[in-house]
C-alpha positions as CSV (number, residue, x, y, z in Angstrom):
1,X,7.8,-21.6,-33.9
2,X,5.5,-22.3,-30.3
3,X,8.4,-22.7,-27.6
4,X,7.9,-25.3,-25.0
5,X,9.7,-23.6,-23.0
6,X,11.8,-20.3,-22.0
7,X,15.4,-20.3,-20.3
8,X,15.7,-17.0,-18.9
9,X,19.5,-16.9,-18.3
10,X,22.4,-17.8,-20.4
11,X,24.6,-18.5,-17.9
12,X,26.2,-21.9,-16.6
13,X,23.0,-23.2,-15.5
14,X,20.6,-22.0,-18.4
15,X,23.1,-23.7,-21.2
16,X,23.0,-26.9,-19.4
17,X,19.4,-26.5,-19.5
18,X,18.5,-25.7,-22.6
19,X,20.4,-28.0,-23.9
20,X,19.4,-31.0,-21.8
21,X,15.4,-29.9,-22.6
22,X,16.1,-29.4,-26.4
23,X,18.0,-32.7,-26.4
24,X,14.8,-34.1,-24.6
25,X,12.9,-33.0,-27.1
26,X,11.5,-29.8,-26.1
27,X,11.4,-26.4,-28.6
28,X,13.7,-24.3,-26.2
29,X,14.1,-20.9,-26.3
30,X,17.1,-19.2,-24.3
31,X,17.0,-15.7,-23.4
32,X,20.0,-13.7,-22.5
33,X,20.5,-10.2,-21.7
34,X,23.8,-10.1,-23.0
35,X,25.3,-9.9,-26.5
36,X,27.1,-13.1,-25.3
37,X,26.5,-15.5,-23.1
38,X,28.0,-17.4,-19.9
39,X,29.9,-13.9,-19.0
40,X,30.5,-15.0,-15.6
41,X,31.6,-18.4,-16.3
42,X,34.4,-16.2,-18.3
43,X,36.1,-14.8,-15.3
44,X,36.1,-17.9,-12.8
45,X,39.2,-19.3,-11.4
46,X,40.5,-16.0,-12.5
47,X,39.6,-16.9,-16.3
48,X,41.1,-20.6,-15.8
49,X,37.6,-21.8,-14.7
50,X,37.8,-24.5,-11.8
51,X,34.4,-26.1,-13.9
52,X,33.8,-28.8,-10.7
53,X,35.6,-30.5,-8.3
54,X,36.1,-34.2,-8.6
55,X,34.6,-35.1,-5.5
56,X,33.1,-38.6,-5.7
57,X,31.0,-39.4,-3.2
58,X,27.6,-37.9,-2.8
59,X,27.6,-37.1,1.2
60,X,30.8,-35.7,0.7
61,X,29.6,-32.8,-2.1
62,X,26.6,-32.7,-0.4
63,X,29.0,-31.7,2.8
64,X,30.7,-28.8,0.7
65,X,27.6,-27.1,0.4
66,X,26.4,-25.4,3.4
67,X,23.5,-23.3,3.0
68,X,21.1,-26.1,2.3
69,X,23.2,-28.6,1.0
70,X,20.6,-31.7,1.2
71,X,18.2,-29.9,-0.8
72,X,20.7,-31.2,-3.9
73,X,20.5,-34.3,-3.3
74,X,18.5,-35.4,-6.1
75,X,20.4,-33.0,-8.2
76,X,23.4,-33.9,-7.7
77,X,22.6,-37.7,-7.8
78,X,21.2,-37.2,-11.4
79,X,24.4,-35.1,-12.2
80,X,27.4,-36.0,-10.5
81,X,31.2,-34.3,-11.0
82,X,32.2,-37.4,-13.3
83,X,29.0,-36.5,-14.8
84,X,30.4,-32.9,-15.6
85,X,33.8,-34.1,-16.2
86,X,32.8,-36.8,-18.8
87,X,30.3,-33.4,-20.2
88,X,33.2,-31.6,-21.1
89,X,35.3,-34.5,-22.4
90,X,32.5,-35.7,-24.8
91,X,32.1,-32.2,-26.0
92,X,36.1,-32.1,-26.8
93,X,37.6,-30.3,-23.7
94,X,40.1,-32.5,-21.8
95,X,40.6,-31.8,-18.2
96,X,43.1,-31.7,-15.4
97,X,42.7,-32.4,-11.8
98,X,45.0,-30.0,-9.1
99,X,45.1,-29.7,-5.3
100,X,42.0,-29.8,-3.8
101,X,40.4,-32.0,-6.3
102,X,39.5,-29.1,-8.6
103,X,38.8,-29.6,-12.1
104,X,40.0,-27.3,-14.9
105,X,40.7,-27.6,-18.5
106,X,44.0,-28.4,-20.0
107,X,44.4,-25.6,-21.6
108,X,43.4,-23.5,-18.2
109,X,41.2,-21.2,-20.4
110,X,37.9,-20.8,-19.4
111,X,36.5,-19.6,-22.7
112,X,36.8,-23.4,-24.1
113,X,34.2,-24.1,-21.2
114,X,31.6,-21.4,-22.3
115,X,32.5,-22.4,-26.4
116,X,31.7,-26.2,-24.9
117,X,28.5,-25.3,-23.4
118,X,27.1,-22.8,-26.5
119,X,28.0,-25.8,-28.7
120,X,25.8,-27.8,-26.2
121,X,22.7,-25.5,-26.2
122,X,23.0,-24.9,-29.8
123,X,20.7,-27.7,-30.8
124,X,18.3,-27.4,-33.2
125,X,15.6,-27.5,-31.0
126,X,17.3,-24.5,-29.1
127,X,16.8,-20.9,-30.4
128,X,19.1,-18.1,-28.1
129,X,17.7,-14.4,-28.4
130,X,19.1,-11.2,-26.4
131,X,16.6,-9.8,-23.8
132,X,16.3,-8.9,-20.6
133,X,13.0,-10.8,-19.2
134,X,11.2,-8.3,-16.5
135,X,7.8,-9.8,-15.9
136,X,6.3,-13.1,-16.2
137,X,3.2,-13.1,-18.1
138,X,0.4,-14.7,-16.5
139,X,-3.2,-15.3,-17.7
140,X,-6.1,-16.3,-15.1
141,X,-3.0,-17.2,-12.1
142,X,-1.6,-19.6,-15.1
143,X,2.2,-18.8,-16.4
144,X,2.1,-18.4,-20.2
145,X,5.5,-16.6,-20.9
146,X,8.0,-13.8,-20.4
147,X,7.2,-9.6,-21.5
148,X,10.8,-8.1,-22.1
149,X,12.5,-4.9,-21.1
150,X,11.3,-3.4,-24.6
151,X,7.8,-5.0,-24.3
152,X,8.4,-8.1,-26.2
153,X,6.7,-11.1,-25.1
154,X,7.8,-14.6,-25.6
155,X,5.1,-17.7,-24.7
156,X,5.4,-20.7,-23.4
157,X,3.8,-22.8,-20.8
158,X,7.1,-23.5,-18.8
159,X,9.6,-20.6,-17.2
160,X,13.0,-21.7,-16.7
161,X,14.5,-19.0,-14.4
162,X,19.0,-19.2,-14.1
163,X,19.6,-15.7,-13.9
164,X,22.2,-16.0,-11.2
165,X,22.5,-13.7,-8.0
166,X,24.0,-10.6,-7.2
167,X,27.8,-10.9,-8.0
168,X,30.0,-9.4,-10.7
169,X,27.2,-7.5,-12.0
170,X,28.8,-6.6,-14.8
171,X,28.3,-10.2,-16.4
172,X,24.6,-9.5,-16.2
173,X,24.4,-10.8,-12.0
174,X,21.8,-8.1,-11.2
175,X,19.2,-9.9,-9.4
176,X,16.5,-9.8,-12.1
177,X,15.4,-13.6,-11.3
178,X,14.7,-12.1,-7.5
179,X,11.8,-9.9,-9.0
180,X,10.4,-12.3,-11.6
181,X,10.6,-14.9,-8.7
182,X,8.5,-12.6,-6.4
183,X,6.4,-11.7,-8.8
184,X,5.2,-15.3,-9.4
185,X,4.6,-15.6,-5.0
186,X,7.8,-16.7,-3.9
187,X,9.5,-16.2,-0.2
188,X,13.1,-14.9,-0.9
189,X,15.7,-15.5,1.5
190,X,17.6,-12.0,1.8
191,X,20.6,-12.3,-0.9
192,X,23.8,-11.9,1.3
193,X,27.9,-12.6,-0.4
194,X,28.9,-15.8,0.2
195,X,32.8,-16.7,-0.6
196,X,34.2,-13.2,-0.5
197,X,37.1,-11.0,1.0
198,X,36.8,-10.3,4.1
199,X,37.9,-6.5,5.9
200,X,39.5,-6.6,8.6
201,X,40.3,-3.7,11.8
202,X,43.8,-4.1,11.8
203,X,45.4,-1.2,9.1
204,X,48.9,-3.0,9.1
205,X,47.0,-5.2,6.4
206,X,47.4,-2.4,4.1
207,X,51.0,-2.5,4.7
208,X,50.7,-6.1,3.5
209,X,48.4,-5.6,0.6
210,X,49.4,-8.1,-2.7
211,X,51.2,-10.4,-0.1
212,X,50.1,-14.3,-0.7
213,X,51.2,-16.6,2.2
214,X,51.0,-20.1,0.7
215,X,50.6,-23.6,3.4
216,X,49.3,-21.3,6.5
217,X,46.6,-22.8,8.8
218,X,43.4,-20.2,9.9
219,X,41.1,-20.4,12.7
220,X,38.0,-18.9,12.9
221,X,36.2,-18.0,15.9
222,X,33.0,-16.3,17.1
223,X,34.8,-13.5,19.2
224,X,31.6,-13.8,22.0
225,X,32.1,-17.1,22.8
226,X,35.5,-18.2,21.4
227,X,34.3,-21.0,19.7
228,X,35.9,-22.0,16.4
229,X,33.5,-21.6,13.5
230,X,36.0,-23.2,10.8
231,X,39.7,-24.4,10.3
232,X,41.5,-24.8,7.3
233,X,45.0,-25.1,5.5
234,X,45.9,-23.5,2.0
235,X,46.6,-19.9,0.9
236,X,45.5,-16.3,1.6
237,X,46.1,-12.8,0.5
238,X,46.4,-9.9,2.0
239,X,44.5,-6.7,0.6
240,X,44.3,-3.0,1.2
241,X,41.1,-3.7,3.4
242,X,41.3,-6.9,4.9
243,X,42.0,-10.5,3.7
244,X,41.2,-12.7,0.6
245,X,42.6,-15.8,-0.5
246,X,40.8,-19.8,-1.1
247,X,41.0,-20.0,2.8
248,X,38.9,-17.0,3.4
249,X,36.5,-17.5,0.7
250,X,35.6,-20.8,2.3
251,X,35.8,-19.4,6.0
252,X,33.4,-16.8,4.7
253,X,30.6,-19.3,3.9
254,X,30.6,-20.1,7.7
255,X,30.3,-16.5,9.1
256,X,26.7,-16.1,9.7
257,X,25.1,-12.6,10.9
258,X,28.0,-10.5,10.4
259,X,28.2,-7.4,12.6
260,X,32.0,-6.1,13.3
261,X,34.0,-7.6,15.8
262,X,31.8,-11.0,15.9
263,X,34.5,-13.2,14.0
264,X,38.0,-13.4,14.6
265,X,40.5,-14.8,12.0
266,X,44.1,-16.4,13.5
267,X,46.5,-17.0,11.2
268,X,49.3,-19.8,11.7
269,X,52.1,-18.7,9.9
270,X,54.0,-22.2,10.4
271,X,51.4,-25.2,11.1
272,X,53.9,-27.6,10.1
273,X,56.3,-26.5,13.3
274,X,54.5,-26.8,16.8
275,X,55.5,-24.8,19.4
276,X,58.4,-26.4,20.5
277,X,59.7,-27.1,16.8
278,X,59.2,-23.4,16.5
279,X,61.4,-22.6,19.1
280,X,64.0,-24.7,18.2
281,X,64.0,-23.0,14.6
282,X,64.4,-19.2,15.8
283,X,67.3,-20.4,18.5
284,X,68.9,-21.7,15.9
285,X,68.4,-18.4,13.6
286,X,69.4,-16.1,16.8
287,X,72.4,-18.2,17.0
288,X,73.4,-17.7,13.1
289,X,72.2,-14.0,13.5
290,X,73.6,-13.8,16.6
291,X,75.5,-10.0,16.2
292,X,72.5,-8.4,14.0
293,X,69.9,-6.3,14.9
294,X,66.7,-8.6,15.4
295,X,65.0,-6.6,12.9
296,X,67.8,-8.4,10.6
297,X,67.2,-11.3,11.5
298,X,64.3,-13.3,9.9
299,X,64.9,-13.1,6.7
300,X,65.0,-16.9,6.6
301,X,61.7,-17.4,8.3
302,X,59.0,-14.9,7.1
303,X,58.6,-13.3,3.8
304,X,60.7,-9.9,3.3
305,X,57.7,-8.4,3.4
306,X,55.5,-9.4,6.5
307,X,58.4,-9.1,9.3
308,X,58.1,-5.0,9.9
309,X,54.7,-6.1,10.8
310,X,55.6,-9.3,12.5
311,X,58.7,-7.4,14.9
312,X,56.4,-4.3,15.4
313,X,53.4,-6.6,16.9
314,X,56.3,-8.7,18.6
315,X,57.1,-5.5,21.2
316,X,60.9,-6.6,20.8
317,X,62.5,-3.3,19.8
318,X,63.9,-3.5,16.3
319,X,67.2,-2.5,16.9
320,X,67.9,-4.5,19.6
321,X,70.7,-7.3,19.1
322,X,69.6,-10.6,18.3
323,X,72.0,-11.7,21.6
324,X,69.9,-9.8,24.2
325,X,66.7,-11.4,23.1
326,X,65.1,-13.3,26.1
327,X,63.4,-16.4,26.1
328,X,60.1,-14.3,27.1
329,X,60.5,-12.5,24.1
330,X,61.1,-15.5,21.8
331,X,57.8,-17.6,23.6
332,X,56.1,-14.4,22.7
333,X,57.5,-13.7,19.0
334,X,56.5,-18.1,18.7
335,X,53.3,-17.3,20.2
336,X,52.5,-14.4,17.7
337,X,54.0,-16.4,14.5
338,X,51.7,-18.9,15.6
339,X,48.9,-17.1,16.1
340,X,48.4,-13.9,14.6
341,X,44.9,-12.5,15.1
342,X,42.5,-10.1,13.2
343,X,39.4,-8.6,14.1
344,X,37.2,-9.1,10.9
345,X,34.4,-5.4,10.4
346,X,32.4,-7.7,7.5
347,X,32.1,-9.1,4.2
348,X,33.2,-7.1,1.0
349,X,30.5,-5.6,-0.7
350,X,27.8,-8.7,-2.4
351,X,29.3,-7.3,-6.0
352,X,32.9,-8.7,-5.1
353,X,31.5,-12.2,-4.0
354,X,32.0,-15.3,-6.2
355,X,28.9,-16.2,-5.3
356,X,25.3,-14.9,-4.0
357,X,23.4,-16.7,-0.9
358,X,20.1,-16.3,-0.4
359,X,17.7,-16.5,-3.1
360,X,14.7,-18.6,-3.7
361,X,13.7,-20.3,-0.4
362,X,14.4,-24.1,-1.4
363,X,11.3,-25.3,0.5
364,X,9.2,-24.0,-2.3
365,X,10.7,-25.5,-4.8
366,X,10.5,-29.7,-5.9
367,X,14.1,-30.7,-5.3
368,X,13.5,-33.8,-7.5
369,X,12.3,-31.2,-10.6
370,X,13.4,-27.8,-9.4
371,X,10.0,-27.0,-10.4
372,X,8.0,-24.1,-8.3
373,X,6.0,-25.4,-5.3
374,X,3.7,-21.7,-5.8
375,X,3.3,-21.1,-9.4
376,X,3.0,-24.7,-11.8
377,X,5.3,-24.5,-15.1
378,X,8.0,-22.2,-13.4
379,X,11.4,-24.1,-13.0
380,X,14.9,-22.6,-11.1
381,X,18.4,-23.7,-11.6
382,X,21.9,-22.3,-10.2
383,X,23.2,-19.4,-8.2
384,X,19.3,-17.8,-7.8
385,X,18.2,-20.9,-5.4
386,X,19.6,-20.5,-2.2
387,X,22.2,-22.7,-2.0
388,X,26.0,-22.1,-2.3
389,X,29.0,-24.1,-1.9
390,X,32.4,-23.5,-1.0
391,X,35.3,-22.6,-2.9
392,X,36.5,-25.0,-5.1
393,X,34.7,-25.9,-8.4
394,X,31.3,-26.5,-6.2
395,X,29.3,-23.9,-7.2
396,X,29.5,-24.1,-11.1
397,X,28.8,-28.0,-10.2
398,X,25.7,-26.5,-8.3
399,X,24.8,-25.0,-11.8
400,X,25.1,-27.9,-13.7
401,X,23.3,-30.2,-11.6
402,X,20.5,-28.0,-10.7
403,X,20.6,-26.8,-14.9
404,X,20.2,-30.7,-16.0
405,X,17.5,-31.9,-13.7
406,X,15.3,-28.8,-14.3
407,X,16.4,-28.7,-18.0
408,X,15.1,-32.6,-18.4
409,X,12.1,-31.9,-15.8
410,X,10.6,-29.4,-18.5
């Protein structure tokens, strides 16, 4: 059978578009590396899979993506999150929304989301073959196909390429769209990790590691010139190396030219108490405590686990009695509970990201069709464009937005 056209990339994005193109009409054929695909789409939301996030004005997605975020705007407009949401429903997966707006199935297992999108691609128009796709075949500057690994080649007059970035390589993330994508005379913006842990100077984090502080407020500031580079409100983790967490997958987004010592993460261990509410709440403590050791005594304020940290960093000796603690040392124990500051060394390694920036440059590609601006007949879609979103369920909505436009531009 002639294909029309060849999805290289069975991920999120590539099932969405070979489906939407064979459901248009077009003989589709899907290539994928792996003996199964969507791999990736396995392991998000730690296998729950936050699929979008039910976010319903346009500005406002377009707002949680910040590395060119307006370049979706006819993406997402063709494909919004009720869009996605009403996807899944119609292909029998009901859905729940949580905090945050993020969208999961009901049965939090993110293998009914890749079983909803193979049922999607598998159309009869659709064929899906295992390969890994290593060169683009072109004939007088014209694109006529893919030539595999083993030497096989597959033609077609139209190259869909959603072969994802460069995280969690082992689901097939190993930046083979880069090369096909340079091959064909496209600019790539240098692939960088984009949502992922950060490491941190400070070793007491090790001390800390597995510890998840739920409803804590973070600051983040450029160390040069103190000015705050994002804020937000939710959970983090402490880890042998550093931090991780929702918060500081988000905050990570927002760090830009990472070199140690640049950014600077302060932790607010109570935002619901200001300063004087804090106060107020460890007098009262002291006063209960009043004849144990300060070390002793709170229990009822910080988990078990963070206040050897928390009394060291204080200066107020461990053993002292709760009764000889000044008022200069409780404005200072406030002050630190308040604020506690890290000194961030860089990202995590690109293979522990959630998701890859960089990619593709977006001003060579049509942002109405996601088709190439340098080579005619070659399409993009998902995590090898570079765009990325924040945490949240807005980068798998990046991949089925992107995947349906190009997947009905073919």
């Amino acid at each position: 059978m002639k294909n029309d056209v060849i999805v290289v990339g069975a991920g999120a994005a590539g099932l969405m578009a070979a489906g939407t193109a064979a459901r248009n009409g077009r003989r589709v054929l899907l290539l994928e590396r792996n003996p199964r695909p969507a791999r990736k789409v396995m392991i998000t939301g730690k296998g729950r899979c936050n699929v979008t996030n039910a976010c319903s004005l346009l500005n406002d997605l377009i707002a949680n993506v910040p590395v060119n975020g307006r370049f979706l705007y006819g993406a997402f407009s063709r494909f919004m999150p009720a869009d996605t949401m009403d996807f899944f429903e119609e292909q029998g997966v009901p859905l729940k929304i949580e905090r945050g707006n993020r969208v999961f199935p009901v049965s939090d297992r993110a293998v009914d989301i890749v079983d909803a999108l193979c049922r999607y691609a598998a159309h009869p128009n659709a064929t899906l073959t295992q390969g890994r796709a290593t060169r683009l075949i072109l004939e007088g500057g014209r694109l006529s196909g893919v030539q595999t690994q083993e030497g096989e080649q597959f033609l077609a007059p139209k190259v869909l390429l959603a072969t994802g970035g460069l995280s969690y390589p082992g689901t097939g993330s190993t930046g083979d769209g880069y090369a096909l994508a340079r091959q064909a005379g496209h600019t790539m913006i240098e692939p960088r990790p984009s949502l992922v842990p950060l490491e941190a100077h400070e070793g007491w984090c090790s001390e800390l590691q597995g510890l998840a502080l739920k409803n804590i407020a973070i600051t983040v500031r450029d160390a040069d010139t103190y000015r705050v580079v994002y804020e937000d409100f939710g959970e983090l983790m402490f880890t042998h190396f550093g931090l991780s967490g929702p918060v500081i997958l988000s905050a990570s987004a927002h760090m830009r030219e990472m070199r140690r010592g640049k950014y600077e993460v302060h932790i607010d261990l109570k935002p619901a108490l200001d300063e004087k509410q804090l106060d107020a709440r460890l007098q009262r403590d002291f006063l209960k405590n009043a004849n144990r050791v300060f070390a002793n005594s709170l229990g009822e304020l910080l988990p078990r686990k963070l206040i050897p940290v928390i009394v060291r960093l204080s200066g107020i000796a461990p053993g002292l009695k709760v009764n000889q603690v000044t008022r200069e040392m409780r404005r200072r124990l406030a002050e630190l509970i308040k604020d506690l500051p890290l000194t961030v060394t860089g990202f995590r390694p690109i293979e522990e990201a959630v998701v890859t920036s960089g990619g593709v440059s977006t001003k060579q590609i049509d942002a109405k069709t996601m088709q190439s601006k340098v080579l005619p007949g070659l399409f993009f879609a998902g995590e090898l464009i570079d765009v990325d979103g924040y945490t949240g369920g807005f980068n798998l909505q990046i991949a089925f937005s992107t995947g349906h436009l190009a997947g009905a531009s073919v």
